[in-house]
C-alpha positions as CSV (number, residue, x, y, z in Angstrom):
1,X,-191.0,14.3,-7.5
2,X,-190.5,14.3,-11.2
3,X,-193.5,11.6,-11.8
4,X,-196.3,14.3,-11.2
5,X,-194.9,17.0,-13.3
6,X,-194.6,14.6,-16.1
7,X,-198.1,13.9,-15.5
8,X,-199.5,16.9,-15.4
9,X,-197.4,17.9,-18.7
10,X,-199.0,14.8,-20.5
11,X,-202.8,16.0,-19.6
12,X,-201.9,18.8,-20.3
13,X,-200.5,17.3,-24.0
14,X,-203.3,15.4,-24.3
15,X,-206.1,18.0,-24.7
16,X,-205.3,20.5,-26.6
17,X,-208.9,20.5,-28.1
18,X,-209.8,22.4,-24.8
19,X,-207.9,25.7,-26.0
20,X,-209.2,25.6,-29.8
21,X,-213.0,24.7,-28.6
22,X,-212.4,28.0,-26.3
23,X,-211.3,30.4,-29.5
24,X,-213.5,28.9,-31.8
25,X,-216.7,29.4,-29.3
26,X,-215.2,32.9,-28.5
27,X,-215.4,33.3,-32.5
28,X,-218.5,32.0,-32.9
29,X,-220.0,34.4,-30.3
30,X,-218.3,37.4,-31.9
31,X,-219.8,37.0,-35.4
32,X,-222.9,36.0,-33.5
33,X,-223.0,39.4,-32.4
34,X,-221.8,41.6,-34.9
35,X,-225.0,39.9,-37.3
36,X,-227.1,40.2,-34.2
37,X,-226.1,43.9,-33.8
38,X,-226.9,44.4,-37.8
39,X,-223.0,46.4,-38.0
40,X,-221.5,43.5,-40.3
41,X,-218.7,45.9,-41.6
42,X,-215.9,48.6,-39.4
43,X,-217.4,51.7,-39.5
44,X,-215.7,53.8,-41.9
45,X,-213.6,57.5,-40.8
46,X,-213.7,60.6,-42.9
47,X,-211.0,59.4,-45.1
48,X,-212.9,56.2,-46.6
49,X,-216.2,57.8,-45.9
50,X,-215.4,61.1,-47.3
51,X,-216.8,64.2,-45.7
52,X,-215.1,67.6,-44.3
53,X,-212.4,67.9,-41.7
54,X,-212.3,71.3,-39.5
55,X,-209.6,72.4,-37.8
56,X,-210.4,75.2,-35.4
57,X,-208.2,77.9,-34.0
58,X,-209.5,79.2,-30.4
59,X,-209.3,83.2,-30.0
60,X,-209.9,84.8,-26.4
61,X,-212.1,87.2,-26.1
62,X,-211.0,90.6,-24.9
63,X,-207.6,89.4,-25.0
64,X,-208.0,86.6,-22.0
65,X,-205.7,84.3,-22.6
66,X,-206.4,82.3,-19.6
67,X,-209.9,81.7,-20.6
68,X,-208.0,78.9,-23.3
69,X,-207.5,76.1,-20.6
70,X,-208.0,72.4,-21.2
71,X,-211.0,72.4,-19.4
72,X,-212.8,75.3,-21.8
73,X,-211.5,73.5,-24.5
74,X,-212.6,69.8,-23.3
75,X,-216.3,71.9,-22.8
76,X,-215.9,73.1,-26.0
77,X,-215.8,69.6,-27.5
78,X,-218.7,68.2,-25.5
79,X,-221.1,71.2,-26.6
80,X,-219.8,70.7,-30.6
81,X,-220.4,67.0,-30.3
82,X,-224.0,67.6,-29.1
83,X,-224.4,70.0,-32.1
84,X,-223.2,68.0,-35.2
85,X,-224.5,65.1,-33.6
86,X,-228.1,66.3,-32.3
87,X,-228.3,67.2,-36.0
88,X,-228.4,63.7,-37.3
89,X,-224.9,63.4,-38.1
90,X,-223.7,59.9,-37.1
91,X,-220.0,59.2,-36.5
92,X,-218.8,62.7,-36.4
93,X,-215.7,63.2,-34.2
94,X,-214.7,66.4,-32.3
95,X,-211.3,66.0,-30.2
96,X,-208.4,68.7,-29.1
97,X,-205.2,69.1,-31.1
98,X,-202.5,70.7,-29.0
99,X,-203.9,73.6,-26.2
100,X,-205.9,75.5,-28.5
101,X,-206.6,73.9,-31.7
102,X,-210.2,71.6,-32.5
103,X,-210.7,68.7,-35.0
104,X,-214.0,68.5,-36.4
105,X,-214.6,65.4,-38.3
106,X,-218.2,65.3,-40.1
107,X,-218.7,62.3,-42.7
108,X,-221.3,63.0,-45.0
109,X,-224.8,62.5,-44.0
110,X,-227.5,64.0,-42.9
111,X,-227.8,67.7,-42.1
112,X,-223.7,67.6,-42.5
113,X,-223.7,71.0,-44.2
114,X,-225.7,72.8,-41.4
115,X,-223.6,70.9,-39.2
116,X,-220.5,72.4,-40.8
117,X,-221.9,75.8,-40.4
118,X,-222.8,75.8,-36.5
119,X,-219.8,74.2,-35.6
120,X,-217.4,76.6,-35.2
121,X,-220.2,79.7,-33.5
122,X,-219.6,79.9,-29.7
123,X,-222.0,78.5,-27.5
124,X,-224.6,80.8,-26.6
125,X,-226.8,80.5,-23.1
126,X,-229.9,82.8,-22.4
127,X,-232.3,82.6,-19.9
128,X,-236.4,83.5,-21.5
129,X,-239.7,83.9,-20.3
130,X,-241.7,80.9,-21.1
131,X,-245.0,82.3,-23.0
132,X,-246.2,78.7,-23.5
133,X,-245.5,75.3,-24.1
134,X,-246.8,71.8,-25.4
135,X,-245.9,68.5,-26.0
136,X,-244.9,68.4,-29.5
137,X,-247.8,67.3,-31.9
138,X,-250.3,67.9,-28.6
139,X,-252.7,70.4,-27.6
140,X,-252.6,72.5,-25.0
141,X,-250.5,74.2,-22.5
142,X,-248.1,71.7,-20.6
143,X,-245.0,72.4,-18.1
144,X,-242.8,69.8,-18.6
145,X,-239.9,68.6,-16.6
146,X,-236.8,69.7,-18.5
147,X,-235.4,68.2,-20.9
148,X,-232.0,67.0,-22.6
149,X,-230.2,66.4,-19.9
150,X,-232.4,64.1,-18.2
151,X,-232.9,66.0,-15.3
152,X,-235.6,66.1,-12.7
153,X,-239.2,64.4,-13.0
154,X,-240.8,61.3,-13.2
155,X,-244.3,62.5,-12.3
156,X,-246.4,64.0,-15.0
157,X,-245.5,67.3,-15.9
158,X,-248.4,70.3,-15.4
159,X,-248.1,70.7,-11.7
160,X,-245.9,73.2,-10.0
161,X,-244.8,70.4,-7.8
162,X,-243.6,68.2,-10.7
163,X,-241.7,70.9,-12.1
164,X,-238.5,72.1,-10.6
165,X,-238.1,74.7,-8.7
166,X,-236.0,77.9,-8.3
167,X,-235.5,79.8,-5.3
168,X,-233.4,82.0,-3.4
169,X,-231.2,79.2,-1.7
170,X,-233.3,77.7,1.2
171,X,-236.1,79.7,0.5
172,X,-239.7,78.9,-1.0
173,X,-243.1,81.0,-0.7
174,X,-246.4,80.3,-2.2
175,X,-247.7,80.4,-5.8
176,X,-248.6,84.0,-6.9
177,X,-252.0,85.0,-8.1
178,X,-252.9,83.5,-11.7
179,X,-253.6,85.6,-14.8
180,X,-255.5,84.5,-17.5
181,X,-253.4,81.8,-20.6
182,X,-255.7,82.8,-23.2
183,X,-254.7,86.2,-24.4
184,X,-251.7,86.4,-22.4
185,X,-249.3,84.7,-24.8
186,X,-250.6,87.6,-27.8
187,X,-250.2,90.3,-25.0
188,X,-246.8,89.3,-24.0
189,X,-245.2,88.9,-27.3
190,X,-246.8,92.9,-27.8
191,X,-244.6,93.9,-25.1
192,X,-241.6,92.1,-25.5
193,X,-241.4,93.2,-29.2
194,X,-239.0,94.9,-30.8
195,X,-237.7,96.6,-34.0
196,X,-236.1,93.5,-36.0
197,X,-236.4,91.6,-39.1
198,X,-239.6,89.8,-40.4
199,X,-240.0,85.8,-39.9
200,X,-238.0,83.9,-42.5
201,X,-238.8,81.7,-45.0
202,X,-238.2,78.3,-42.9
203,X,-240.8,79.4,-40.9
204,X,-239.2,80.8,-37.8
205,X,-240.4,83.9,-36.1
206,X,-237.8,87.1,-35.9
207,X,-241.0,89.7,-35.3
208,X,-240.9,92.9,-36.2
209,X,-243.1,95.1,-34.1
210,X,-244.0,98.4,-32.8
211,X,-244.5,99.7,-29.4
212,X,-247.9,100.7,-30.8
213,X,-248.9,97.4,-31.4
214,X,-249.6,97.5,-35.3
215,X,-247.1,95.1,-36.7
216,X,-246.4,93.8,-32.9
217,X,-250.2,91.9,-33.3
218,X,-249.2,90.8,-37.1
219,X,-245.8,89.2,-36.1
220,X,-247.9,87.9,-33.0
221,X,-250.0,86.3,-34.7
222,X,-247.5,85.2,-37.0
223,X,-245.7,83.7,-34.6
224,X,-248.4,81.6,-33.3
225,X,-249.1,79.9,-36.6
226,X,-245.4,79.1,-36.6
227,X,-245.6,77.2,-33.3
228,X,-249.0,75.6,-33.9
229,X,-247.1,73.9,-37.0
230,X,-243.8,73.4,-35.6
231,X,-243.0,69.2,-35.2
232,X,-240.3,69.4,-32.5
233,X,-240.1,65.4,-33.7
234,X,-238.2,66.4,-37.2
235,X,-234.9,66.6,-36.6
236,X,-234.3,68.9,-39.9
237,X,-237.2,71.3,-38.2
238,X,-235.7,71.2,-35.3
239,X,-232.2,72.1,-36.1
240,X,-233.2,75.6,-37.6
241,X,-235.4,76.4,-35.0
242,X,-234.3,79.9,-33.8
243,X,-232.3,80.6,-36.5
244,X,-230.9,83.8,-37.3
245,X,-233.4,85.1,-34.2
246,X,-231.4,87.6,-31.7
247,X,-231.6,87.1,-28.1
248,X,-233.7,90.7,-27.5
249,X,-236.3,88.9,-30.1
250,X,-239.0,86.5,-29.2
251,X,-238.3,82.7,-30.9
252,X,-239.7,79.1,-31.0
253,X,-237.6,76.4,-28.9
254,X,-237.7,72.6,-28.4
255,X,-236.5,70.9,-25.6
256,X,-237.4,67.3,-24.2
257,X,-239.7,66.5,-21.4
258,X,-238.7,63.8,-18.3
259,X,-241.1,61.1,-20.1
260,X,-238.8,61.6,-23.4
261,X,-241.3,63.2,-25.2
262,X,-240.4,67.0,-27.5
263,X,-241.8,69.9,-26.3
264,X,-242.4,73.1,-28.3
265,X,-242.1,76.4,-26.9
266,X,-242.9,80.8,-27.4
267,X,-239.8,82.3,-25.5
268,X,-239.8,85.6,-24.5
269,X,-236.3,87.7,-25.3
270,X,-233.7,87.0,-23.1
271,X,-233.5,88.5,-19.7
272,X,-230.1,86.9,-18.5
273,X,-227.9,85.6,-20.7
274,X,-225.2,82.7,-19.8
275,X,-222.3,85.3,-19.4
276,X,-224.1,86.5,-16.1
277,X,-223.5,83.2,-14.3
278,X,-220.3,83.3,-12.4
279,X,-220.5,79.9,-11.0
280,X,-222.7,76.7,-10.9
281,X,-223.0,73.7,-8.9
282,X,-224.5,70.9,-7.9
283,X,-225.0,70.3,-4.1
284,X,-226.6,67.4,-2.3
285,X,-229.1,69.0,0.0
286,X,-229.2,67.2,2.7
287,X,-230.8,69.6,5.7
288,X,-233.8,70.5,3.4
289,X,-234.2,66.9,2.4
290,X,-234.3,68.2,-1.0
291,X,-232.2,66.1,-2.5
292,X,-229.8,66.8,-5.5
293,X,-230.3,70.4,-6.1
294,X,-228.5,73.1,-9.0
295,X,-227.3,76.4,-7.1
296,X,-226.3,79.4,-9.2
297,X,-224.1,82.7,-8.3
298,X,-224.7,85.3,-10.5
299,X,-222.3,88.5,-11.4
300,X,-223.9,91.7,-10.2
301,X,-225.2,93.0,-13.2
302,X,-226.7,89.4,-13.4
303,X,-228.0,89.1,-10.5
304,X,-229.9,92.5,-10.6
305,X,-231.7,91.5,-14.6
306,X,-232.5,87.9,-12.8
307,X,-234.2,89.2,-9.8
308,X,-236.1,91.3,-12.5
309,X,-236.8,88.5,-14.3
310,X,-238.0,86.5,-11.6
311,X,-240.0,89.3,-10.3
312,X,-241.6,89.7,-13.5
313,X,-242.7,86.0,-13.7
314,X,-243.6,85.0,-10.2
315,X,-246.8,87.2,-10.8
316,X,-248.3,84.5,-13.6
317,X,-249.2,81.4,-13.8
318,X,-248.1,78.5,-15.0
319,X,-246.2,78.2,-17.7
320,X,-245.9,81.7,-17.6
321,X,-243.8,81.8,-14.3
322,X,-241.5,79.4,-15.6
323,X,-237.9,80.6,-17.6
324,X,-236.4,78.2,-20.1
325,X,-232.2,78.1,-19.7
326,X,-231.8,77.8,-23.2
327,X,-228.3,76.5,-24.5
328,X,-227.7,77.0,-28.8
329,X,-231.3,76.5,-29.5
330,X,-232.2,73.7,-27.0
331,X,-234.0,74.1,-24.0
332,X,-232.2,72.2,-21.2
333,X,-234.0,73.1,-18.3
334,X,-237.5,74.7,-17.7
335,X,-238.2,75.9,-13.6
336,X,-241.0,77.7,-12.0
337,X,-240.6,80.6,-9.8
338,X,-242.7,81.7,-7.0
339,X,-240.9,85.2,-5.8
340,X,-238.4,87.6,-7.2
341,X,-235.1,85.8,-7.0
342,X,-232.5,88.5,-5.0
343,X,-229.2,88.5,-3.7
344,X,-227.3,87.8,-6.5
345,X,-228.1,83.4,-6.4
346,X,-230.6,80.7,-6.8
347,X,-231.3,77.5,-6.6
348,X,-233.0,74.8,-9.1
349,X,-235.1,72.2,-7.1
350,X,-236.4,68.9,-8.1
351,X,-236.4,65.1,-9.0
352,X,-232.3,65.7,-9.6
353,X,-230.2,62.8,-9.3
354,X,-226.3,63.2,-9.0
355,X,-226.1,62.9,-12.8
356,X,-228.3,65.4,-13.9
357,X,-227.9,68.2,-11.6
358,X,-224.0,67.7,-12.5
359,X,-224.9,67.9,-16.2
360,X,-227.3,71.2,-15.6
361,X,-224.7,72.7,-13.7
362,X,-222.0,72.1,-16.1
363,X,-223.9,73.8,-19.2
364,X,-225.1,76.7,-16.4
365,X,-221.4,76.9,-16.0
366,X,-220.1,76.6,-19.5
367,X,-222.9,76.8,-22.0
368,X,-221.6,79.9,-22.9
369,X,-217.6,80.2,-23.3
370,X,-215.2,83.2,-23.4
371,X,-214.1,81.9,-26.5
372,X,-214.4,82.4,-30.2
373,X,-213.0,79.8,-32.8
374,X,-211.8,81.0,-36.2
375,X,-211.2,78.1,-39.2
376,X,-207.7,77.5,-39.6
377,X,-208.3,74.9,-42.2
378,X,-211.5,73.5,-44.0
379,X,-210.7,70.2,-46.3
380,X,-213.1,68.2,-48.3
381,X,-212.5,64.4,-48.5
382,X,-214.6,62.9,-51.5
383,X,-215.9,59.0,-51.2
384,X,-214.2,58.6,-54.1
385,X,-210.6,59.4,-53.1
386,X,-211.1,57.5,-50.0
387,X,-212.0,54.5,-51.6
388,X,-209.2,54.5,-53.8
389,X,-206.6,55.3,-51.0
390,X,-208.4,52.5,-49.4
391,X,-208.2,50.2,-52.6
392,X,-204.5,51.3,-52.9
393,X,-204.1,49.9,-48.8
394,X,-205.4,46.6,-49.3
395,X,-203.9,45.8,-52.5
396,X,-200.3,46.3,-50.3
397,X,-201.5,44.4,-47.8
398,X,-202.7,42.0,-50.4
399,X,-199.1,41.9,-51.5
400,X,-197.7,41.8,-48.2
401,X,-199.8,38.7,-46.9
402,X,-199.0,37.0,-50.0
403,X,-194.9,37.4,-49.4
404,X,-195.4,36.1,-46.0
405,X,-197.6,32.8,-47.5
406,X,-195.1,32.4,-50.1
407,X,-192.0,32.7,-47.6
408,X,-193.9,30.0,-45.4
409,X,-194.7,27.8,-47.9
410,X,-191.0,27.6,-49.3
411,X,-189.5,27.6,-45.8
412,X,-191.7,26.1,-43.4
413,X,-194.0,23.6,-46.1
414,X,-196.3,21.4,-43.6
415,X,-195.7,24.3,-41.4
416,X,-197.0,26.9,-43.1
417,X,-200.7,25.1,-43.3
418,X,-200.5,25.9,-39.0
419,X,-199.5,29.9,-39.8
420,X,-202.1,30.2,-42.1
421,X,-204.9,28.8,-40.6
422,X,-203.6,31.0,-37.4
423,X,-203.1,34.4,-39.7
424,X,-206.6,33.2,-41.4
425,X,-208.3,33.0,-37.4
426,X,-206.7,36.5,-36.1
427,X,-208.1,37.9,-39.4
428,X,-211.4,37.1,-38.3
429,X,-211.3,37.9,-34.8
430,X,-209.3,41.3,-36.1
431,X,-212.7,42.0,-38.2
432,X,-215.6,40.8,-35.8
433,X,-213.9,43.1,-33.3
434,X,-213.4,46.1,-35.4
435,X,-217.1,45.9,-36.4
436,X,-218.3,45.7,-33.2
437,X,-216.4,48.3,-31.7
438,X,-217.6,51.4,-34.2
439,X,-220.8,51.4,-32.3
440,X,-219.9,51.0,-28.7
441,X,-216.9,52.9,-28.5
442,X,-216.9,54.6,-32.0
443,X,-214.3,53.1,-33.7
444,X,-213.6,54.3,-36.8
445,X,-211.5,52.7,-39.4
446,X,-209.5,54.8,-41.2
447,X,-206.1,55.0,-43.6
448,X,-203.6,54.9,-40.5
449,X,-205.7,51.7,-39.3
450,X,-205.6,50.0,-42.1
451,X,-201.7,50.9,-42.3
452,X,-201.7,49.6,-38.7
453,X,-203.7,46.0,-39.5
454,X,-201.0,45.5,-42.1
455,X,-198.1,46.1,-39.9
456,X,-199.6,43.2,-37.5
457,X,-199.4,40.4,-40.0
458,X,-196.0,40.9,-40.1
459,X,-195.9,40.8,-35.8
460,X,-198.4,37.5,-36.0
461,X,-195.9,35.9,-38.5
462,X,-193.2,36.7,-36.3
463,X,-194.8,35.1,-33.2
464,X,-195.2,31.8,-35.6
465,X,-191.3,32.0,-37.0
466,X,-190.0,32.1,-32.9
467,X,-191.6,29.1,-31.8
468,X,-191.7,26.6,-35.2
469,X,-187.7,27.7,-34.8
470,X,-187.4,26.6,-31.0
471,X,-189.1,23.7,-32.5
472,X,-186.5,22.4,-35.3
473,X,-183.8,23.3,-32.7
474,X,-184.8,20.7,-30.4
475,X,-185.1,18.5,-33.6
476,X,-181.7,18.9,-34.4
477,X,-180.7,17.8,-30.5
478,X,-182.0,15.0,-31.5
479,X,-185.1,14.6,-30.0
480,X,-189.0,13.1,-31.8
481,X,-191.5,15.9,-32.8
482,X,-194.1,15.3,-29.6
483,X,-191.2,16.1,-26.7
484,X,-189.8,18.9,-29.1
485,X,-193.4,20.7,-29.5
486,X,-193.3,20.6,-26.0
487,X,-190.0,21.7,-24.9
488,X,-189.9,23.7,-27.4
489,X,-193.0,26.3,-26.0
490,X,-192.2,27.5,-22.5
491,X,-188.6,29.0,-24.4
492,X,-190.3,30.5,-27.1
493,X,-193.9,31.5,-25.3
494,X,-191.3,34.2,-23.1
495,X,-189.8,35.2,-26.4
496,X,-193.2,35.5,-27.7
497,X,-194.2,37.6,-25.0
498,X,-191.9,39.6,-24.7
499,X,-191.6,40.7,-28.5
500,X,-195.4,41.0,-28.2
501,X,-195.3,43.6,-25.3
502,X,-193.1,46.0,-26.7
503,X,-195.0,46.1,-29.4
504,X,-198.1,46.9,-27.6
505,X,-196.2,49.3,-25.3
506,X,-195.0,51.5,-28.3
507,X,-198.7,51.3,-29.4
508,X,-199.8,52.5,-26.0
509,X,-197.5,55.6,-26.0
510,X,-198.3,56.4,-29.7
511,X,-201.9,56.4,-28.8
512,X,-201.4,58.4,-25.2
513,X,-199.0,60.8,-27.2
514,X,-201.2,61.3,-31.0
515,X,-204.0,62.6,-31.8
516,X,-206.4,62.8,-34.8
517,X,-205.7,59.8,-37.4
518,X,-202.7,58.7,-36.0
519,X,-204.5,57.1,-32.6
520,X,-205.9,55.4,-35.5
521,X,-202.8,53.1,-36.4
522,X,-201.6,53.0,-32.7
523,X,-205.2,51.6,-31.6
524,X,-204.8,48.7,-34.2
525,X,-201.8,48.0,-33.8
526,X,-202.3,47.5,-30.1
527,X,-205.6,45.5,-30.4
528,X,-203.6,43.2,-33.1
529,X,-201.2,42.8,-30.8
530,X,-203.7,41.2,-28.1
531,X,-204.9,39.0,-30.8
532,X,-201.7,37.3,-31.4
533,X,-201.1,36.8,-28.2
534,X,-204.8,34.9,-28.2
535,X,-204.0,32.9,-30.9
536,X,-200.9,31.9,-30.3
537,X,-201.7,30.8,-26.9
538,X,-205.1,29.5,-27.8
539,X,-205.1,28.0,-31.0
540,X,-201.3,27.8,-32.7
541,X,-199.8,25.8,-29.7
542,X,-202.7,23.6,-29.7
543,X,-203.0,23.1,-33.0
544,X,-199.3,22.3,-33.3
545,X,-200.0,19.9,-30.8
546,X,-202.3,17.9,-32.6
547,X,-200.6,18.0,-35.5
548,X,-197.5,16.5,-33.6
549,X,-199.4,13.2,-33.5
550,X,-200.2,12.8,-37.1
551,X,-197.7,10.6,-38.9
552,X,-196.9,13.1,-41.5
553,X,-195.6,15.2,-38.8
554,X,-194.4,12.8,-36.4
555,X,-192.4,10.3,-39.2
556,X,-190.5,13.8,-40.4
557,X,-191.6,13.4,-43.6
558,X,-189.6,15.8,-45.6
559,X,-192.6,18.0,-47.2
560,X,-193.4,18.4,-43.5
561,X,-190.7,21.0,-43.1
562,X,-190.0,18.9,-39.9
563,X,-187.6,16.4,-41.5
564,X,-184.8,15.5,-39.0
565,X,-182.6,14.9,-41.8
566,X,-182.9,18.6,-43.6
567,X,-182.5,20.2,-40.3
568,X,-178.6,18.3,-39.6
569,X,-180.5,16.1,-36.6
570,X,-177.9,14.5,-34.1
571,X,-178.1,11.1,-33.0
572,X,-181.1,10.6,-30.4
573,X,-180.4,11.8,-26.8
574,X,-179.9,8.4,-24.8
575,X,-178.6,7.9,-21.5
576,X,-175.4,5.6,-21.1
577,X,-175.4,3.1,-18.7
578,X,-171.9,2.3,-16.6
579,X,-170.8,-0.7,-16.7
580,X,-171.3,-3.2,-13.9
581,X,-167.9,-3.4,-12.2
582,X,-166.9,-7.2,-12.1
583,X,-168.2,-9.2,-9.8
584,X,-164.8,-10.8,-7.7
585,X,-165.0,-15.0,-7.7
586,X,-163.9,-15.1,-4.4
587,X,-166.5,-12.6,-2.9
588,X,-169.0,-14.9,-4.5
């Protein structure tokens, strides 16, 4: 039985180029992609990149204190991501610190300062007449599907079919009678208008009226011009659209379409706003065959302005019977009516799928939160004192890689050319992977990261040290280098792994238990952790292996850090025979 496992050990002895073909293609392929992503370096955090760091401090309204639960706070930090991020801020971060406190990380870059202004406002939802609406940069009336959130049509928009649809729940009648678009839009801004302040100098409308009409045409007209220019495209126009406009106050929106394209928008002021939804879902309609569908229960007073609301609108026609649910500026969804919406609920029709009627329903249900957030703490982080904490990090890793190459080289000698081809391969794997994950799963590399990458080259020289140890034990039994390599690994691989999972295990808890910079260190210390692992699996052992055939190695030459002598070697193990009892002459 013993002559197949000695077998299998010697194929398995004898290619060892297997294993360090299979890192060095897996190495390959990484650097392949990070060039063929174009992200040849980690992203940076706030405190390399330099930028400002919120901390905000939730405040109930009205004195509810169960309104600050972790699911108003998680919906909090979706809606603040959309907002720094929709304004062209790449690589903020917005997470929960304890039950009612918000990080808001916001490197510098584009639009960062109106980002830092918005972020802490609460969410605002309104429901507003639609006056009219275009693609952005076309001309023409257009009802498109709605927008953002990717929700319902992929037939062109301008039909009341394509459009969705709201209702009473189950109900539908036909289209009402159509009024005329041309002078409509002048004639409804006229009405809606009230005493406020004049448009302001970015070009946004904030009318200032009378019921007479006088100023009411001017700010009309005004308006218009505004929305003939306005380039829903431009991110910088379109993150001050609305600005400083009140929700009784007509405004310009943008919103996108379901073919991806921006649409501009003249809202009417507000005739619901968000706080009047009590509750929003989204059903799977099955006896209707309508598919996906958005059903929303208003409170009472909401339920009596929307059924005026819909009244109101089901007597025009398109776009003028459709309502935009508007969400901090951005139109998310845009549906048609047909009859005055009673009873207190309604439902949004259309090309849903489970995805975006779930995401509609969600800002229906939480667009606008019981919550205000007051700034506990603002600090500014300048490029130039991250780099130099950054500078200041890898000069002591610097010095600490250097300690370890010097301790291997005066220990270990021959040895140490394995470690540090190994430390020299989990480097690289370490940086490909940390370059590639900034842009899929926003990685960012920050102080406690780098503090964490440090840490690791002490747990990768570690793994080394265990098994070139069980190695020079089974020297000093006696026994040749190629037998020793390999007796040597099954007792130290266990050691190895066992070192190597409490390691990660503390990482994992860290990370579980953190949060803000700290998650930071625990997350590379964990992924560093892996690595080793890898390489000392795939590419140490191997390599070891090799080497173990090379005379240098094999002969114990005394630079080789292997030398039988040095390590106090025993006499080779040999098996003693017994002596062949004498044979009797007269049995013979």
């Amino acid at each position: 039985m013993a002559t197949p496992k000695k077998g299998r050990n010697a194929s398995a002895q004898s290619k060892p180029g297997r294993s360090l073909a299979l890192i060095l293609i897996a190495l390959v392929a990484l650097t392949g992609g990070m060039f063929a992503s174009g992200h040849t370096k980690p992203r940076l955090g706030i405190d390399l990149a330099g930028g400002t760091s919120i901390t905000l401090r939730a405040v109930p309204e009205a004195g509810n204190e169960a309104a600050i639960n972790k699911t108003n706070m998680d919906t909090a930090v979706s809606i603040m991501e959309r907002r720094v991020n929709g304004l062209g801020v790449s690589e903020a971060e917005v997470q929960t610190q304890g039950n009612r406190n918000i990080v808001v990380n916001i490197p510098k870059g584009t639009n960062s300062e109106q980002a830092r202004k918005q972020v802490g406002t609460t969410a605002k939802l309104y429901f507003r007449p639609v006056l009219t609406t275009e693609v952005s940069g076309g001309k023409g009336a257009a009802s498109p599907s709605p927008s953002p959130t990717g929700s319902p049509s992929d037939k062109p928009s301008g039909k009341a079919t394509d459009k969705p649809e709201a209702t009473d729940k189950g109900s539908a009648t036909p289209s009402a009678t159509p009024t005329t678009q041309g002078r409509a839009v002048t004639d409804a801004l006229k009405a809606d208008a009230t005493p406020s302040a004049s448009a302001s100098d970015q070009g946004k409308a904030s009318p200032s009226p009378s019921a007479t009409g006088g100023t009411a045409g001017d700010d009309a007209s005004k308006l218009q011009e505004q929305y003939a220019k306005l380039d829903c495209t431009d991110t910088k126009v379109r993150s001050t659209v609305g600005d400083g406009v009140k929700a009784s106050q007509p405004t310009l929106a943008c919103g996108k379409n379901s073919q991806g394209q921006w649409q501009k928008y003249i809202l009417g002021p507000a005739g619901v706003d968000g706080t009047d939804v009590d509750k929003a879902e989204a059903v799977l309609n099955t006896q209707t065959g309508a598919g996906w569908t958005v059903t929303m229960d208003f409170t009472d007073a909401g339920g009596k302005k929307f059924a005026d609301v819909t009244g109101k609108l089901a007597q025009n026609q398109s776009p003028q019977n459709q309502f935009a649910i508007v969400l901090d500026g951005d139109v998310v969804s845009d549906p048609y009516v047909r009859q005055a919406l009673t009873g207190g609920s309604a439902e949004i029709s259309g090309n849903f799928n489970q995805q975006s009627a779930q995401e509609l329903a969600n800002m229906l249900s939480y667009g606008a939160l019981p919550l205000t957030f007051k700034v506990d703490s603002m600090t500014t982080v300048t490029a130039a004192l991250g780099g130099d904490q950054l500078q200041a990090g890898l000069i002591a890793g610097a010095i600490g890689l250097a300690l370890v190459v010097i301790y291997l080289l005066a220990y270990y000698r021959g040895l140490s050319f394995i470690a540090i081809l190994s430390l020299l391969v989990s480097a690289a794997l370490t940086y490909t992977l940390m370059s590639l994950l900034g842009p899929a799963i926003g990685f960012a590399l920050n102080l406690p990261a780098v503090c964490g990458a440090i840490v690791a080259i002490g747990i990768t020289a570690d793994s080394f040290i265990v098994y070139f140890e069980r190695v020079r034990d089974e020297i000093r039994e006696g026994r040749t280098l190629r037998p020793a390599v390999e007796r040597a690994w099954p007792r130290a691989r266990r050691t190895i792994l066992v070192s190597d999972f409490v390691s990660f295990l503390a990482a994992a808890v860290l990370f579980i238990v953190t949060v803000g910079k700290v998650r930071g260190f625990a997350f590379t210390l964990g992924l560093t952790t892996l690595l080793d692992v890898v390489v000392v699996f795939l590419f140490t052992k191997p390599l070891l292996t090799l080497m173990a055939r090379r005379k240098f190695f094999a002969s114990g030459h005394k630079w080789s850090g292997l030398d039988p002598k040095s390590l106090g070697a025993q006499p080779p193990l040999r098996r003693t025979r017994r002596p062949a009892a004498p044979v009797d002459p007269k049995e013979a």
